[in-house]
Structures are given as structure tokens and as C-alpha cells.
N, C-alpha and C positions, 0 to 999 in steps of 0.2 A: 504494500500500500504506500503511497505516494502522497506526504502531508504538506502542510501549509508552511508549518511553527509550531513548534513543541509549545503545550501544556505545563506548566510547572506547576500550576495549583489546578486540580481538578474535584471540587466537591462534590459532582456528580456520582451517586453510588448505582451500584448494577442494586434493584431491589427484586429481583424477579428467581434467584435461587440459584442462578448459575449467575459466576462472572464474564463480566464482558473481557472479550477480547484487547489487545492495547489500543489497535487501531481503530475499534469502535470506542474507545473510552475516549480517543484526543477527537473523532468528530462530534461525538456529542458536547464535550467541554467547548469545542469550538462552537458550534451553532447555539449552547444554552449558559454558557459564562456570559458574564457583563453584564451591561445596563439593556440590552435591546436582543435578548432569544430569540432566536426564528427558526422556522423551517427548512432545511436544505431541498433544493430538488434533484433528484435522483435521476441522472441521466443516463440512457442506457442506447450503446451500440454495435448492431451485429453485424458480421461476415455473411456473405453469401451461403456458406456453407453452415451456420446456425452458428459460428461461435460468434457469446456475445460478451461484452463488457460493459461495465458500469461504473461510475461517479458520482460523487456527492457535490451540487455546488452551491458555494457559500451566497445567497441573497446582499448580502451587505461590502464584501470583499470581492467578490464574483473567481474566489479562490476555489477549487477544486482535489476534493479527496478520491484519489483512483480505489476502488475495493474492491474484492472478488464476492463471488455468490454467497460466501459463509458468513461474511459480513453483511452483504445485504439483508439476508435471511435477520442477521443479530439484530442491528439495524432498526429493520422492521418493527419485528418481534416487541422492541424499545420501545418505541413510539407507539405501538399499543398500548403498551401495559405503562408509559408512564409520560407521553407526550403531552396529551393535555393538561396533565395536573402541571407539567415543569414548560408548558406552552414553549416547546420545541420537539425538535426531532428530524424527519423525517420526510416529507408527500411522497406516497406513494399510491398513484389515485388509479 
């Protein structure tokens, strides 16, 4: 995965039983640290041949986290179980 800028303070916790990954832990700190959480949009593109790739990008930076499916998957999963209470996360419409 492919980040912005390290994280040094992350108070975002995984509340869901399992931990998050690292690279799921610095794009949430990224889109839900500071004064202004947002949403990231999840950009996604494939090959001809079905493979496809995906990204997170930042609304306010218009910065870009490269992830794989496991992430995406985590991601997700995230921003169900705790995007709106921390009004960040994820769209994945």
C-alpha cells in the first residue's frame, strides 16, 4: 500500500474484534483525524482481463491510498460498523 504521510498519533481504535491492518489504520486516521472527517472515495480500476485495483482518495488533499482487496474488504467492513458514529470512512455506494 502506497500512503500519503505517516500517522504519529492515531486514536482511532479497531472496535469490531479483530484488528485493523496498518495500512487500514493510517487511512482511517487520515480521513477521520482533525478538525474536518470525511469520507474517502474508493476508486477502482480494471484490466481487460478482470484484474482490478483500487484506491482511497482523500476529498480534502485529493491524496491517494493504493490498497489491495483485503483492505478494501477491512475498509468496508469499518465504515459499517463505525463510520457514522466517527462520520468518516469510506463511500462505497
Amino acid at each position: 500500500m502506497e500512503s500519503l504521510h505517516p500517522s504519529t498519533t492515531n486514536p482511532i481504535r479497531a472496535e469490531l474484534g479483530e484488528p485493523l491492518s496498518p495500512g487500514v489504520r493510517e487511512i482511517i486516521g487520515h480521513l477521520c483525524e482533525g478538525a474536518n472527517p470525511t469520507f474517502g472515495d474508493v476508486l477502482e480500476w480494471c484490466e481487460a482481463r478482470g484484474d482490478c485495483s483500487h484506491a482511497v482518495a482523500c476529498p480534502h488533499c485529493g491524496g491517494q491510498f493504493v490498497i489491495d482487496e483485503d483492505e478494501l474488504v477491512e475498509l468496508q467492513r469499518w465504515t459499517a460498523e463505525m463510520g457514522e458514529t466517527m462520520a468518516c470512512g469510506v463511500r462505497f455506494n
